[in-house]
C-alpha positions in Angstrom: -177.0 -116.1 -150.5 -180.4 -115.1 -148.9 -179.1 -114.3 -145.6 -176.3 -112.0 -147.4 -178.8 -110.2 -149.5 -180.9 -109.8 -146.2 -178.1 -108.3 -144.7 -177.2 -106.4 -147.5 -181.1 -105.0 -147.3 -181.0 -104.1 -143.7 -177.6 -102.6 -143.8 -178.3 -100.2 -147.0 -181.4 -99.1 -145.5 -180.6 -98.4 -141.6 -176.7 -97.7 -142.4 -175.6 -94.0 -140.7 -176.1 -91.2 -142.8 -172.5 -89.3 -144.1 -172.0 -86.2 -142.6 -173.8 -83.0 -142.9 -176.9 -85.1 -144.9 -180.2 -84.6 -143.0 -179.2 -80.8 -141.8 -181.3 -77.9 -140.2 -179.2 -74.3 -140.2 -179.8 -72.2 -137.2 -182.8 -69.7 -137.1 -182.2 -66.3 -138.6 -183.8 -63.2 -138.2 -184.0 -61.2 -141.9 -186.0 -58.2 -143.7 -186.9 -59.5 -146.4 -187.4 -62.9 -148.4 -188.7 -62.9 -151.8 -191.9 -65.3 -153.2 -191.1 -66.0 -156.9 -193.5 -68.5 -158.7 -194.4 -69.8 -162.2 -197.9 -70.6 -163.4 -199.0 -72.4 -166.5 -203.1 -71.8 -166.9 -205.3 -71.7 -170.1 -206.6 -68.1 -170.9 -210.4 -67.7 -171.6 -209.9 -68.0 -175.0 -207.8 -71.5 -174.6 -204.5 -70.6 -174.7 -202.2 -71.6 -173.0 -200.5 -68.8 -170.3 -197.1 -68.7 -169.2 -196.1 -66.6 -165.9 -192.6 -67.2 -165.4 -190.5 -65.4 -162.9 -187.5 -67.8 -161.4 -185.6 -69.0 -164.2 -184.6 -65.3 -164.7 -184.2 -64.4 -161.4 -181.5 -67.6 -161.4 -179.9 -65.9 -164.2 -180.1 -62.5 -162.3 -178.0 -64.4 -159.1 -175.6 -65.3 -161.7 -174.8 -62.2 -163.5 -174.6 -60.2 -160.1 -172.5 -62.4 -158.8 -168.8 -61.0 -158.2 -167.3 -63.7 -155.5 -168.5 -66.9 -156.4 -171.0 -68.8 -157.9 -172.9 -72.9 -156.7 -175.7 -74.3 -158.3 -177.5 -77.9 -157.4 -179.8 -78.7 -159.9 -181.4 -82.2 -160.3 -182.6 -82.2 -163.6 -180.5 -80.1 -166.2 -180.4 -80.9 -169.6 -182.0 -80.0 -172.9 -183.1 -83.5 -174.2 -187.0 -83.7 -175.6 -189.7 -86.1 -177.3 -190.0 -85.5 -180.8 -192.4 -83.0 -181.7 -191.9 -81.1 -178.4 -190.7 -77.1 -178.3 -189.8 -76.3 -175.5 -187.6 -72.6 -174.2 -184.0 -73.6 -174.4 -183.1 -72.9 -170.7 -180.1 -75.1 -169.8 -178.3 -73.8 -172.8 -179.4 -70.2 -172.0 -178.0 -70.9 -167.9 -175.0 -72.8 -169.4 -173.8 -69.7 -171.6 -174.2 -67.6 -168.9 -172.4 -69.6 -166.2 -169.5 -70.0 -169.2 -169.6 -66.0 -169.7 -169.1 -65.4 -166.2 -166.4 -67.5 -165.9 -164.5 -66.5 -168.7 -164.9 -62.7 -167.9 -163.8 -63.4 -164.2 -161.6 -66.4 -164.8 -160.3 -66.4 -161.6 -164.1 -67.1 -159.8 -165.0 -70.1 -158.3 -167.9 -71.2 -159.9 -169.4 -74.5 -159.1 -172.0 -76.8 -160.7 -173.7 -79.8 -159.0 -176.1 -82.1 -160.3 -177.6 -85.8 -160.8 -176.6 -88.2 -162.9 -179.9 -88.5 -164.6 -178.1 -85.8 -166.7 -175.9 -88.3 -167.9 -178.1 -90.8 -168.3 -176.4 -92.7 -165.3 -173.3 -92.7 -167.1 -174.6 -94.1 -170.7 -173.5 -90.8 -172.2 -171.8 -87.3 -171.7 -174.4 -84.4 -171.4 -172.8 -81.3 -174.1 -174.1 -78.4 -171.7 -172.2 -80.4 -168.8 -168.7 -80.7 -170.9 -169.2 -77.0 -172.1 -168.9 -76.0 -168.5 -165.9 -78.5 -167.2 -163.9 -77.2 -170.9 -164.6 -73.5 -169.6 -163.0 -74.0 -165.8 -166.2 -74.2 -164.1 -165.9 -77.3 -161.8 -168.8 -79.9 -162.4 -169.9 -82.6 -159.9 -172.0 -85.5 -160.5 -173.4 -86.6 -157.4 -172.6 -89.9 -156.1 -175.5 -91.2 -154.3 -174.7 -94.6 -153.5 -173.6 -93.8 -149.9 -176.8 -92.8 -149.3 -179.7 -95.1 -148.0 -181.4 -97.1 -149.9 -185.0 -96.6 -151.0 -185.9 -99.7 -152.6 -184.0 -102.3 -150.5 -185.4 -105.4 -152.4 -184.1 -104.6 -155.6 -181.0 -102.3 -154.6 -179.5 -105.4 -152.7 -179.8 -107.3 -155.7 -178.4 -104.3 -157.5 -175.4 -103.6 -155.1 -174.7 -107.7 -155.1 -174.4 -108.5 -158.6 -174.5 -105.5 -161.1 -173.0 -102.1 -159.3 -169.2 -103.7 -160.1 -169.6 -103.4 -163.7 -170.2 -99.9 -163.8 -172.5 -98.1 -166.5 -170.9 -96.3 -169.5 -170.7 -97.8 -172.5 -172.2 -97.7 -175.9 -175.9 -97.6 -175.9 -178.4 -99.6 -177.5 -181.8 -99.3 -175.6 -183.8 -96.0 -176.5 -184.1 -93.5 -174.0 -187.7 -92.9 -172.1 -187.1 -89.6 -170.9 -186.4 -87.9 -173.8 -186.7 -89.4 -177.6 -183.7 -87.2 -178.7 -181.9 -88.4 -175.9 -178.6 -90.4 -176.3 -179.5 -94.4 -176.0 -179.3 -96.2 -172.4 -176.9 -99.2 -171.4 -178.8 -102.1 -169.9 -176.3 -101.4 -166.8 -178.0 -98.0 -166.8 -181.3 -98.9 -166.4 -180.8 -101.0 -163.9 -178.8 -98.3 -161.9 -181.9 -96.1 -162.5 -184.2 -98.6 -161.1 -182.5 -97.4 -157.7 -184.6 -94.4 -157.9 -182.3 -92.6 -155.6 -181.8 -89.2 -156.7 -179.9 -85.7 -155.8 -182.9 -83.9 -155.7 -181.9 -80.5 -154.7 -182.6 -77.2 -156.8 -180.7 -74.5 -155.4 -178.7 -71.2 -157.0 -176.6 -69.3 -154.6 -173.5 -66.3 -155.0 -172.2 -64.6 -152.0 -175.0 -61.8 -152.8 -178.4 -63.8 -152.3 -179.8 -67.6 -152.8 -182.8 -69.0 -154.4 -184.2 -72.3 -153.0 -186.7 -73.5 -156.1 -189.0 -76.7 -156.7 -188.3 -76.3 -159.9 -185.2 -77.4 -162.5 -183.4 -75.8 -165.0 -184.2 -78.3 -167.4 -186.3 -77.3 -171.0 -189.0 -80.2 -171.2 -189.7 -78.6 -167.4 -189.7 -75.2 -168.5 -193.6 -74.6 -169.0 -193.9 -76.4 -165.1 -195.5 -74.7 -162.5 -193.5 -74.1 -159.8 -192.3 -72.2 -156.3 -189.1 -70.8 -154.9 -187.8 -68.0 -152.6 -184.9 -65.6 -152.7 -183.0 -64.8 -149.7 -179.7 -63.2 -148.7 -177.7 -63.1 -145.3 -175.8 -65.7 -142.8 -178.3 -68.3 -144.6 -175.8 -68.1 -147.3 -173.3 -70.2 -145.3 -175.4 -72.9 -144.6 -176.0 -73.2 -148.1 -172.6 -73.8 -148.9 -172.0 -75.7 -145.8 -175.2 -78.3 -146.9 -173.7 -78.3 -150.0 -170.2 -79.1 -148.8 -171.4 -82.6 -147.5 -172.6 -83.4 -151.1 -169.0 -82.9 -152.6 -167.6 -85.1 -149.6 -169.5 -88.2 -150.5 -168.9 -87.3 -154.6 -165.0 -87.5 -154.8 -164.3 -84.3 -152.4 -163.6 -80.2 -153.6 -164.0 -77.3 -151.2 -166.8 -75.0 -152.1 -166.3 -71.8 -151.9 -165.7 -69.3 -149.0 -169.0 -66.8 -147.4 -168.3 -64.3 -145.3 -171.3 -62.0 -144.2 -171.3 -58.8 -144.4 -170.8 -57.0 -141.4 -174.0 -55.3 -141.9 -176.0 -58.5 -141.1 -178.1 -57.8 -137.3 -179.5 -60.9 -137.1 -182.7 -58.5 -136.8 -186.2 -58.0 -138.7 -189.6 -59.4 -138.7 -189.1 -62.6 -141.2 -187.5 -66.0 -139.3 -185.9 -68.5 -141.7 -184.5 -71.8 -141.3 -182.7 -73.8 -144.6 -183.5 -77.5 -143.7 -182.4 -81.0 -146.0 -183.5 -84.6 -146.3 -185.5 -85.3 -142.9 -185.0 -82.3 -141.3 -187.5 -81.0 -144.0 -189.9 -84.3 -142.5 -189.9 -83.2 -139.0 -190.0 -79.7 -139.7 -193.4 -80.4 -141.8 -194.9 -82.8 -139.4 -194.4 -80.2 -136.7 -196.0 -77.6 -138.1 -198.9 -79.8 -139.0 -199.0 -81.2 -135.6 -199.0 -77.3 -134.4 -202.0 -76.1 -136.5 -205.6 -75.7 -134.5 -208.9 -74.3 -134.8 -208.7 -71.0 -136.5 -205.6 -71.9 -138.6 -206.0 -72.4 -142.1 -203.2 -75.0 -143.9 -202.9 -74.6 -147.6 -200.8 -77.3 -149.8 -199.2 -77.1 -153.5 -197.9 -80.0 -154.4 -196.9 -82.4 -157.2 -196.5 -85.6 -155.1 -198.1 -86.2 -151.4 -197.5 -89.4 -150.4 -196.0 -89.9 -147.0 -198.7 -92.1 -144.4 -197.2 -89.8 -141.5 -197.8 -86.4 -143.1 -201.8 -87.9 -144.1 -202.3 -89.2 -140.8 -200.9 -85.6 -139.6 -203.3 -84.0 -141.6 -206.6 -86.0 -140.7 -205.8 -85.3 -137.0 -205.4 -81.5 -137.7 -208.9 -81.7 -139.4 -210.1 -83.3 -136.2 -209.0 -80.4 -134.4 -210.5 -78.2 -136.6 -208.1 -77.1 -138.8 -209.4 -76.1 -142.0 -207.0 -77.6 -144.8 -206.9 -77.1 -148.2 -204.8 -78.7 -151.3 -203.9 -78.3 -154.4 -202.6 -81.2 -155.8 -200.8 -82.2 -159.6 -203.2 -84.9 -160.9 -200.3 -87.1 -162.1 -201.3 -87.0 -165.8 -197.8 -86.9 -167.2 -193.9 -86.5 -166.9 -191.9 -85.8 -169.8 -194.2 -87.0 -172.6 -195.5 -90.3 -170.7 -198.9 -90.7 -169.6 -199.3 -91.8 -166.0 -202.7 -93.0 -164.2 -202.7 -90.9 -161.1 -200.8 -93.0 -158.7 -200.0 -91.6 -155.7 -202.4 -87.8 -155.6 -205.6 -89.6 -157.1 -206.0 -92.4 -154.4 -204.6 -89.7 -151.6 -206.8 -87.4 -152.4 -210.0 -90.1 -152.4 -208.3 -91.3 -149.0 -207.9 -87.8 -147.5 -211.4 -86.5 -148.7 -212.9 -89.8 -147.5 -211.5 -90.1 -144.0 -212.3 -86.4 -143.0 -215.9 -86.7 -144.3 -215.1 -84.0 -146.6 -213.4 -81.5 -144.2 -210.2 -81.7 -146.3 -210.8 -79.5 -149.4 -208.7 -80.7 -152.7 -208.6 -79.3 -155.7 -206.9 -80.7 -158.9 -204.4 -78.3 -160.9 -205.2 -77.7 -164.1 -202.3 -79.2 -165.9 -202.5 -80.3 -169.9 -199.0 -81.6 -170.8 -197.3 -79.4 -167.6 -197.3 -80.4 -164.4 -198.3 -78.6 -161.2 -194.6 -79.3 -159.5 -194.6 -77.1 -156.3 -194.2 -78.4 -153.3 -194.9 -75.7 -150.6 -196.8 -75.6 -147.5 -198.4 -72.3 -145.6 -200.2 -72.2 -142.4 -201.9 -68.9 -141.7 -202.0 -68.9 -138.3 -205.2 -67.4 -136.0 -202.3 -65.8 -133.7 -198.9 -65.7 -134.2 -196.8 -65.7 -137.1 -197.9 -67.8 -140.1 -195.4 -70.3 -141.5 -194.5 -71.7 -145.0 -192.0 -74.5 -146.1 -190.8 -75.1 -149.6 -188.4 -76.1 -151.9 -187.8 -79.5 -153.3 -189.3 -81.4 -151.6 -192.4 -83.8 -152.4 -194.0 -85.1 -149.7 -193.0 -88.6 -150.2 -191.3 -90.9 -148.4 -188.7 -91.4 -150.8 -188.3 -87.5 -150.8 -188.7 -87.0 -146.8 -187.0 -90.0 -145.2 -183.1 -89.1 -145.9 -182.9 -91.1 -148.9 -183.3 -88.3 -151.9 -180.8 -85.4 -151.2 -183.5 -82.8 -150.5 -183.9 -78.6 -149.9 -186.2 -76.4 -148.4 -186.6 -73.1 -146.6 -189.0 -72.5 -143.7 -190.0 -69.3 -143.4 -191.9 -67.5 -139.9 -193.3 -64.0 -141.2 -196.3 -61.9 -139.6 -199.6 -61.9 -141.2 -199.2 -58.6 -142.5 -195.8 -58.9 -144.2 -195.5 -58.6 -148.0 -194.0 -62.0 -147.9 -196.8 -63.5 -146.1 -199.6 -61.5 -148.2 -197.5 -62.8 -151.6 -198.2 -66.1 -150.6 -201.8 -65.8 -149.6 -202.7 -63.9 -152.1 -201.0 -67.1 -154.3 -203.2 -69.5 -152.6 -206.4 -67.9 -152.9 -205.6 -66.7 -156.8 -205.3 -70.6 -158.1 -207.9 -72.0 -155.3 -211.0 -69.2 -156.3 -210.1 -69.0 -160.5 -209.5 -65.3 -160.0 -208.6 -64.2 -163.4 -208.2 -67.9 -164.9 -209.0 -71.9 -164.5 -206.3 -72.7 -162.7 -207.8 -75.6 -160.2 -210.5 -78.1 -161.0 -212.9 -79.6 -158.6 -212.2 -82.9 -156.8 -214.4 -85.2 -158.9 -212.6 -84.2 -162.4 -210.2 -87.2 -161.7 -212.1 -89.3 -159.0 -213.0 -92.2 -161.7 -214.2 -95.7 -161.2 -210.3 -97.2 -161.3 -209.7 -94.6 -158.1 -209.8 -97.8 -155.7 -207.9 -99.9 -157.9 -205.7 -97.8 -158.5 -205.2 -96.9 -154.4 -204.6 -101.0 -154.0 -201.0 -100.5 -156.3 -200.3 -97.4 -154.6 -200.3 -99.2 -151.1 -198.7 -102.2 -152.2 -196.4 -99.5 -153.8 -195.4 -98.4 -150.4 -195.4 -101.3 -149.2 -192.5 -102.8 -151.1 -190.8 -99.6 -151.4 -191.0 -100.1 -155.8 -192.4 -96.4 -155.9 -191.6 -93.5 -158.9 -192.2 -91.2 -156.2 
């Protein structure tokens, strides 16, 4: 029994990935792609902002829409904590995506998601029937073909548990959400994969957005990143989004044909990249950067050994780097201790005698949940990368399904100057507290608590 869970272990972590996971489009040449962002910040009188742009400008790529509709969306449901308020935005997305579809009955309009919606199959999510009643064709992914993250437990998982499947009634309360239907024991244990689709995309035939943020109301008040684009890139898109459907009982998304007026011309390059294409394109870069260049990080996890070591050598070389991490306080309701930014951060700060600049977000019950690079460049183009994509290795090493979109734009572009202008807004506290120094959360347990982070990696038994 060993040997076969062995086996089992080294097969469901090396197996081939199915096809069209782990995929880079070609290079495009555009006019124009968009920065959208959402920042949550206390005012000078201590309350609370909101600056929210994306969640409409989803509901914008719906409406327009006249073809077709697709939408990935790992977290999407309106379940909460007692006590909480939160915007009702799946409902809100979930009407419109129902309008549309009765209106233009005869549109394809398809909707992809986890099955952390369905609480791995303990019960239906309402918003999800709503749309598969209306004609809109709903997909929960199927991630077991992919690899596996946590090898020690999933052979265990995949050995003895997987054949009983996971719907039934009920009995344990759910941790996510307190008004949250209750979880199967079979449930939780499929959970304890951690293997997620992790994708957050909303494309029509007319433009895209590629988002680090969901469509989900206890995330609504997150802050977060994404980019609008339109052209050729559509099809890629759709063609990622095609391998998805192929390992989750098959469909054919829908048809893109661009416009006739696309050149292939103007001053912006973009790439759409998933799973480890989004790895090596971020270790490039990194490895790429050199005195003069400036590297700038958002992010809610950063975990990966590969992209730190990347870092400390850019540092060496004389890069100057600066972060902005989430200090891991919460997620949805639960407290956590910091594990993996707070020990990172010490790790990172310590290593590079200092060179490496870090400051904390200043999140309350929100989290800081962007995960965007951007290199400004002494010569050259400058280059971001974003989208869903934590720098983990669960998130970068083609186990999570996983989106980004790197973008090449000169120093002088509006999209470039957006996303400087970002940076240097939440780093300096231009008009609010948005960052906090690096010692706000280096405490005493710091080292303790970077011991269970590496054993963490180690062992692969990692929430991130």
């Amino acid at each position: 029994m060993v040997l076969w869970l062995i086996a089992v272990m080294l097969y469901q972590t090396y197996k081939p990935l199915p096809a069209g996971i782990s995929y880079e489009s070609p290079e495009y040449r555009v006019d124009q792609v968009e920065f959208l962002h959402d920042l949550t910040y206390p005012s000078s009188d201590g309350q609370m902002q909101h600056e929210q742009q994306i969640f409409q400008r989803m509901m914008q790529v719906v409406e327009e829409a006249e073809q077709f509709v697709l939408v990935d969306m790992f977290l999407f449901n309106n379940y909460q904590h007692k006590g909480q308020n939160f915007p009702p935005v799946s409902t809100e997305f979930t009407e419109a995506l129902v309008a549309k579809k009765n209106q233009h009955p005869d549109m394809d309009i398809w909707f992809i998601t986890d099955e952390v919606n369905t609480n791995y199959n303990s019960a239906p999510n309402p918003l999800l029937e709503q749309m598969t009643q209306a004609g809109i064709h709903v997909v929960i992914t199927d991630v077991d073909p992919l690899r596996d993250s946590t090898p020690v437990y999933s052979a265990v998982w995949r050995t003895f548990f997987q054949w009983f499947g996971q719907s039934g009634d009920g009995w344990i309360k759910n941790l996510m959400a307190t008004d949250g239907p209750d979880v199967t024991v079979r449930s939780y244990l499929k959970l304890l994969n951690v293997k997620a689709n992790h994708r957050k995309v909303v494309v029509s035939e007319k433009k895209a957005i590629v988002s680090s943020g969901n469509i989900h109301d206890a995330s609504a008040y997150h802050s977060n990143i994404a980019f609008e684009v339109t052209g050729p890139i559509i099809g890629d898109i759709l063609q990622s989004e095609q391998a998805v459907l192929d390992i989750s009982g098959g469909g054919q998304v829908p048809t893109y044909t661009a416009p006739s007026t696309d050149s292939n011309t103007g001053d912006l390059r973009i790439r759409y990249l998933t799973e480890g294409k989004v790895n090596d394109a971020v270790l490039h870069e990194i490895n790429q950067a050199g005195k003069g260049d400036t590297l700038w990080m958002g992010m809610f996890y950063v975990a990966s050994p590969k992209v730190l070591e990347a870092l400390l050598e850019a540092s060496k070389r004389g890069t100057e780097i600066r972060l902005v991490l989430d200090p891991n306080e919460n997620a949805f309701g639960q407290e956590k201790i910091g594990i993996p930014n707070r020990p990172v951060a010490a790790e990172l700060h310590d290593k590079s005698d200092g060179k490496i600049q870090i400051r904390w977000y200043n999140t309350t019950k929100e989290q800081y949940h962007t995960k965007m690079i951007y290199i400004a460049k002494a010569t050259g183009d400058h280059i971001v990368l974003g989208g869903s994509t934590n720098f983990t290795p669960r998130n970068m090493n083609d186990y999570n399904l996983e989106n980004d979109l790197w973008v090449a734009a000169p120093p002088d572009n509006k999209f470039t100057l957006d996303i400087a202008n970002y940076f240097e807004r939440i780093w300096n506290n231009n008009d609010a507290e948005f960052t906090l120094d690096l010692d706000e959360f280096q405490e005493k347990t710091t080292f303790l608590k970077g011991v269970l982070y590496k054993l963490q990696l180690i062992l692969g038994l990692t929430t991130f």
